[in-house]
N, C-alpha and C positions, 0 to 999 in steps of 0.2 A: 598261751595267750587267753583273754578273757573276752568274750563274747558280748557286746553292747548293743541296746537297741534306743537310735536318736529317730523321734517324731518329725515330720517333716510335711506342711499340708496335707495333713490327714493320712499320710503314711509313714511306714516304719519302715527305717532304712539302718542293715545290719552291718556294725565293723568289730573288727576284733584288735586288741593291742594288749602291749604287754604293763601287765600293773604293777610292776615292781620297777624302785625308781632309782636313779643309776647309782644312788650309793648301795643299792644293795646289788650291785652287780651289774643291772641291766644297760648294754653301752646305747643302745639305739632302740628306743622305745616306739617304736613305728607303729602305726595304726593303718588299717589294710579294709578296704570294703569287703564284705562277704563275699559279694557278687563277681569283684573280680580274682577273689582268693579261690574262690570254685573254677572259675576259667581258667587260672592258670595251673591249677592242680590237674582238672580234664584233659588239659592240653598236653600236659607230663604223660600223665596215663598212657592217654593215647598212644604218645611216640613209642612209651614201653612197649606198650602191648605191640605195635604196630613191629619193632623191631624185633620183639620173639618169634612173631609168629614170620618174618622174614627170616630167623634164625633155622627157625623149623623146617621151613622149606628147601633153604640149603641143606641141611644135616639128610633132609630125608632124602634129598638128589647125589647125595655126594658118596663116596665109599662106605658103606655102613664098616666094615672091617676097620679101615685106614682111619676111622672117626675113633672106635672104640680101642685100636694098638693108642690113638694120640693120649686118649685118656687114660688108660691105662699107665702109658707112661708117665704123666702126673703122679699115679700114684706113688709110682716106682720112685719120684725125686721126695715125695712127702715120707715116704720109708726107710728111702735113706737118711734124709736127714734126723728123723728118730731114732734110726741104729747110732748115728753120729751123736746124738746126747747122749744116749747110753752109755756109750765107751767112754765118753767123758764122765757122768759119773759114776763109772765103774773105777776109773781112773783114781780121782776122788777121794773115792770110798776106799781106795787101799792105802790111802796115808793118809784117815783117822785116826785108827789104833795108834799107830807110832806119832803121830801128833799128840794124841791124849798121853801115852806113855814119856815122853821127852817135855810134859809138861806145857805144851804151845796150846792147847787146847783143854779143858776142865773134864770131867766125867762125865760131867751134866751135858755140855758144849757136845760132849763125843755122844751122848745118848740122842741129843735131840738133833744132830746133824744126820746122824744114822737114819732115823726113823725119815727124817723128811727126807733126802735123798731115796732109800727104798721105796719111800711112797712117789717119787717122781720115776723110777724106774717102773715100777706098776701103770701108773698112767700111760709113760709110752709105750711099753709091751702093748697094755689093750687099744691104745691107737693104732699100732701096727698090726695087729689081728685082725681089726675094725678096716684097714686103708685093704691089706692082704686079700679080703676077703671080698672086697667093693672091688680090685685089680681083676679077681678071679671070677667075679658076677660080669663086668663089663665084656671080656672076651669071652664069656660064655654065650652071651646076649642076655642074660638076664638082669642089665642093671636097668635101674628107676628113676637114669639121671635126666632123661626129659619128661618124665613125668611132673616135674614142678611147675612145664610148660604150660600145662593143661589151664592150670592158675589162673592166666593170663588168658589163655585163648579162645576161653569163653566167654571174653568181655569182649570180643574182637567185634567192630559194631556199631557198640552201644554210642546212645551221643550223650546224655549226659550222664554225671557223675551222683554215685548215691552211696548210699554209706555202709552197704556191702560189700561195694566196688572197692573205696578205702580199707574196710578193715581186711580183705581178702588180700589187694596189692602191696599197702603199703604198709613200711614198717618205722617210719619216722617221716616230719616234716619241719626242719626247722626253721624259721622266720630270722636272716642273718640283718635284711633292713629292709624298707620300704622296696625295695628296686630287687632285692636278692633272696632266690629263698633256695635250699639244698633238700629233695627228696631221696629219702634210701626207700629202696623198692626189699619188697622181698623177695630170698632168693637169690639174691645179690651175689653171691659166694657160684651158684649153678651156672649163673646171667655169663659170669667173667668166664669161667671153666669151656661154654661152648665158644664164647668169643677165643678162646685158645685155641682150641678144637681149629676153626674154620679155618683161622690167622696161621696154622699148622700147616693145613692141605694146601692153602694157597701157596706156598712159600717153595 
């Protein structure tokens, strides 16, 4: 969105909207004062922050063990399911040749199926080395998965919002119409993983 400044008795009053016009896409061109587009961003924040650092407080009352077996087991389903692509394209990858030989397939088709298949087998090995080894940090105690908390928790507090605040929390804010707007926080991916965590122990 683009940022306008309208004069008004001797002051300037800031909106933003969107300047691209619906044949180029845009279905709801809404226009949004400043003043209250900082309110309700603040008021997002807030809740964020306010619900990590109630995240943290459980996590650090609760079984520290029984927290890190829960995530741990995450990993375990995120590893498995990449041992499970592999054997699929391991699968695959043993009726090329005799696809290329019976002629279903070109030489070229078999050359350039091969490479890319090995190269997705490579990606998942090193994600499961990567997940294996995050499994193995977590029941050690040495994983850093609430350290993303910290992010957040030093804005714990503040009243208004500024623009380190933003670029530190936030990772998108999109404008869907006047009445509706969708923030991704960052972190988002850590945010869910304890909400699993807690939703675990309670259960």
């Amino acid at each position: 969105m683009t940022r306008k400044a309208v004069p008004y008795k001797g002051k300037k009053y800031f909106y933003y909207y969107c300047p691209t016009p619906k044949k180029s896409g845009c279905t709801d061109s809404a226009t949004l004062k400043e003043s209250e587009l900082h309110e309700y961003i603040a008021e997002c924040v807030k809740a964020q922050v306010n619900n990590i650092v109630s995240l943290d407080s459980v996590l650090a009352g609760s079984d520290g063990q029984k927290a890190a077996e829960a995530l741990a087991k995450q990993y375990l389903i995120q590893i498995a399911e990449n041992e499970r692509q592999l054997e699929h394209i391991a699968k695959v990858k043993s009726t090329l040749y005799e696809n290329m030989a019976t002629r279903v397939i070109s030489k070229e088709d078999y050359k350039n199926f091969k490479a890319q298949y090995t190269a997705d087998e490579n990606r998942l090995r090193d994600a499961i080395a990567i997940l294996e080894q995050q499994r193995v940090d977590v029941l050690a105690g040495n994983s850093e998965r609430l350290r993303w908390m910290e992010h957040f928790k030093r804005f714990e507090g503040l009243a208004e919002l500024d623009r380190r605040m933003v670029i530190s929390l936030i990772q998108s804010i999109r404008v869907l119409s006047k009445t509706e707007m969708q923030i991704t926080f960052n972190y988002q991916t850590e945010f869910e993983k304890a909400l699993t965590i807690i939703r675990g122990e309670a259960a």
